[in-house]
N, C-alpha and C positions, 0 to 999 in steps of 0.2 A: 807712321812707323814708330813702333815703340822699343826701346831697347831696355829691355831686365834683364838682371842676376837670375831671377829664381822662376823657374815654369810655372808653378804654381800661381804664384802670387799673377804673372804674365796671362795668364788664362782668365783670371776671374780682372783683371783690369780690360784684356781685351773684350769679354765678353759685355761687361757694364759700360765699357764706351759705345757698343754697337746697338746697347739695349737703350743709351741716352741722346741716340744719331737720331738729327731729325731729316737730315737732306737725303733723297733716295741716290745720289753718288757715293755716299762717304762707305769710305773702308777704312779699316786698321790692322795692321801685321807686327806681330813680336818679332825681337831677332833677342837674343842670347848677349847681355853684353857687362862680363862683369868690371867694372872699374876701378879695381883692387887688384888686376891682372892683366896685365899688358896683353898678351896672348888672346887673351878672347875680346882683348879690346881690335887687333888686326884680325881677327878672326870675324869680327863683326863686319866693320869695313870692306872686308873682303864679299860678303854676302850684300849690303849692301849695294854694293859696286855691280855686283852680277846682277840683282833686281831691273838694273837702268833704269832709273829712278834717280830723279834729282830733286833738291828739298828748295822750298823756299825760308826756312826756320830752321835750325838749331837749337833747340833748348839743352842748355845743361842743366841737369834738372836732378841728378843722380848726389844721394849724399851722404853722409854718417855724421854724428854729433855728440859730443862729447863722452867719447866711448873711451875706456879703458886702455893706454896705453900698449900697443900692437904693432905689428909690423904687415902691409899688403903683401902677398908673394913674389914681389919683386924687390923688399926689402926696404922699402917708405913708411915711414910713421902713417900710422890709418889714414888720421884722418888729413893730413896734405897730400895721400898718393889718394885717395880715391877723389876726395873734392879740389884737389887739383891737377896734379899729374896725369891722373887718368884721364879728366876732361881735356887736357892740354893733347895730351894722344890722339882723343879719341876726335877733335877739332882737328888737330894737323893734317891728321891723314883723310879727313872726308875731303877740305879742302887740297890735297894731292890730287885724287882721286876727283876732284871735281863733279864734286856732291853739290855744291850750293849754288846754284843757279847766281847768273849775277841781278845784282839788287836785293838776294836774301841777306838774313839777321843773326846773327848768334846772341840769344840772348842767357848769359850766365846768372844762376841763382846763387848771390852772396848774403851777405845778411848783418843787420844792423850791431852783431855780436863783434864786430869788429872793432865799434868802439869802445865796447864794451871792456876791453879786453888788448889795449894796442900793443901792448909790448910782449906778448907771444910772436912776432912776426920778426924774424933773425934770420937775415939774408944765407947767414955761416953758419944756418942751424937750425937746416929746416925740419931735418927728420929728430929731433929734438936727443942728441946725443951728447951734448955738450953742458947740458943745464938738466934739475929736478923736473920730469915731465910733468905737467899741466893742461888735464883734458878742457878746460874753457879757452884755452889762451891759445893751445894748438886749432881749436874750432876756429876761434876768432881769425889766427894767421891764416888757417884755408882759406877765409872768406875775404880778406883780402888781400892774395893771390889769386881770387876770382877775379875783380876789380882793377886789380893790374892787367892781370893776363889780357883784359879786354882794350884797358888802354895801348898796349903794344898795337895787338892785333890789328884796332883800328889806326893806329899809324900806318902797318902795312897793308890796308885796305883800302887809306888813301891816295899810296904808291901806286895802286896798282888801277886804279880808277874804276873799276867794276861796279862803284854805286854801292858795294856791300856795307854792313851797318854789325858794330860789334857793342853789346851793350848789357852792365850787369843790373840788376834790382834785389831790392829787398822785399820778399812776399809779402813780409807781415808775420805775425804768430797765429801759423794754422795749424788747426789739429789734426795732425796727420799721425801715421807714424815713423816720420824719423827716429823719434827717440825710441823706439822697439829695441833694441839691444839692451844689455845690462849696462850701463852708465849713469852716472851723475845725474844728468839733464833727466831720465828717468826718472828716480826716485825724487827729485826736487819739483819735479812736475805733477807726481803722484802725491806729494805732500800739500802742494797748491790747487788741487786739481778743477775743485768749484772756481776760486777763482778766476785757474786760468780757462776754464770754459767761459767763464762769463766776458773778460775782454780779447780770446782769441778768434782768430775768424775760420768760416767755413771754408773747405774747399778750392768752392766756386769765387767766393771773396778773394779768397789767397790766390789764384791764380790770374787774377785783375792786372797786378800791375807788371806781371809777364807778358801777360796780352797786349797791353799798350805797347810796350815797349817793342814786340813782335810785329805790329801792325798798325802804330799811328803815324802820320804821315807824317807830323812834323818832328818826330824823332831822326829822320834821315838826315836831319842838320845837326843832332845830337850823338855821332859818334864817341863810343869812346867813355858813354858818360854812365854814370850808376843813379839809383832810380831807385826812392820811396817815393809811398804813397801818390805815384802817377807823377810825380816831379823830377826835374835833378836833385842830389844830393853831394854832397861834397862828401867821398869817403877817408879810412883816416888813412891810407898809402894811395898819396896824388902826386906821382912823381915818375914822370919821364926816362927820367936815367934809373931809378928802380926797378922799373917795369920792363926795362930794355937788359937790364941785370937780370933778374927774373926769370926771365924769355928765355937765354942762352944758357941758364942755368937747367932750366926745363928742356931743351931741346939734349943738353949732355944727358940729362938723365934719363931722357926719355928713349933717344938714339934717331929722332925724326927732328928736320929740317924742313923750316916754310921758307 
C-alpha cells in the first residue's frame, strides 16, 4: 500500500513497482495521503481501515527538505509538520485502528542532517516563531523528532508487550527527488551535482538500510534505536524525558492520543 500527495506521481510509482514485481502474489494500491494536512491524513486511515487490511511495516517515508520557510495547512512550519507531525498522525491513528499486526515495525526515515545541524531542535519553538528561520536547521530538528518520536513509541511498545518494533535510520544520500521543490538543498546540490552523483547512492542502495531495519531478526532486540549504514547509531536527541516531552507536545497538537 502506498500512500501519496499527488495522483500522478502515484500512478507512474504504482505502475513501475508492478513492472519491477517479480513474485506472481504481489499487488500494490495508492491511497491519497497528504502529510502537510491532517485531513487527508484521517481521510487516509479511514480508507485504510475499510480495506481490512493489516500491515506488517510502517514506513515513514514521506518528506520535504530544506524548503523555504512555510506554514502546512494546519498552521506548522513545513518542514516539522510534514516530517513530523504528520508522520506522528498518520502512526497514531493506524495503530488506534489496529493497522499493525502484532510483531510489525515502524520504521521512520531520519537523516544524518541532524548532526549536522543540532541546535535547530527547540522544544519552545518548534514551528520556528521565536528565532530567524533557518531551512537546514528546521530539516535537521524534523529529523530528530523522527528519532525521538521512535524512542517514545518504543517505550510504549514495550508496555504493551505485542512484540512490536519502532525504529528510525539514516538512508544514505540517494538520488531522489526530495530536493524537487524550490530550496536551498536544491540549488547547492545543482551546484555539486557531478559530485554528488559520484558519492550518492541509488535507489535500490538507499533503501538498504530501511530494509534491514524492517526485517532482520536481530533488530527485534533493538527497539527504539536509529540506524546508519546497517548499524546502531547514536543520534544527537537521546533522551527519554525529551522524547516523552515531544510525545505530549505532538499529541496537543496533533489532537490524537496513544
Amino acid at each position: 500500500m502506498l500512500l501519496c500527495r499527488n495522483a500522478k506521481t502515484a500512478a507512474e510509482s504504482e505502475k513501475a513497482a508492478k513492472a519491477a514485481a517479480s513474485h506472481p502474489n504481489f499487488r500494490v494500491e495508492t491511497v491519497a495521503c497528504d502529510l502537510g494536512d491532517m485531513k487527508t491524513i484521517r481521510d487516509c486511515v479511514s480508507v485504510l481501515e475499510a480495506s481490512k487490511e493489516r500491515f506488517d511495516v510502517l514506513f515513514l517515508n514521506a518528506g520535504v527538505m530544506m524548503v523555504g520557510e512555510g506554514k502546512t495547512k494546519d498552521g506548522f512550519e513545513t518542514q516539522i509538520g510534514v516530517n513530523h507531525f504528520g508522520h506522528f498522525l498518520l502512526t497514531i491513528l493506524m495503530l488506534k485502528a489496529n493497522l499493525l499486526k502484532e510483531g510489525g515495525r515502524v520504521v521512520a526515515l531520519s537523516s544524518m542532517a541532524q548532526k549536522y545541524w543540532p541546535k535547530g531542535f527547540k522544544l519552545d519553538d518548534l514551528n520556528w516563531e521565536k528565532r530567524p528561520y533557518s531551512s537546514s536547521e528546521a530539516y535537521a530538528a524534523s529529523k530528530s523528532a523522527n528519532t525521538l518520536m521512535v524512542q517514545e513509541l518504543q517505550r510504549r511498545f514495550d508496555a504493551e508487550g505485542k512484540g512490536r518494533i519502532a525504529t528510525a535510520v539514516h538512508p544514505g544520500f540517494v538520488r531522489t527527488k526530495l530536493v524537487r521543490e524550490e530550496s536551498f538543498a536544491k540549488y547547492f546540490l545543482f551546484a555539486i551535482y557531478p559530485l554528488f552523483w559520484l558519492v550518492s547512492l541509488s535507489p535500490v542502495q538507499g533503501v538498504q538500510c530501511s530494509l534491514y531495519a524492517a526485517t532482520a531478526p536481530e533488530v527485534a532486540n533493538m527497539g527504539g534505536k536509529y540506524f546508519e549504514n546497517l548499524k546502531p547509531a547514536t543520534p544527537t536527541q537521546n533522551s527519554p524525558e525529551v522524547a516523552a516531552i515531544l510525545w505530549r507536545i505532538s499529541e496537543e497538537k496533533t489532537g490524537v492520543k496513544y
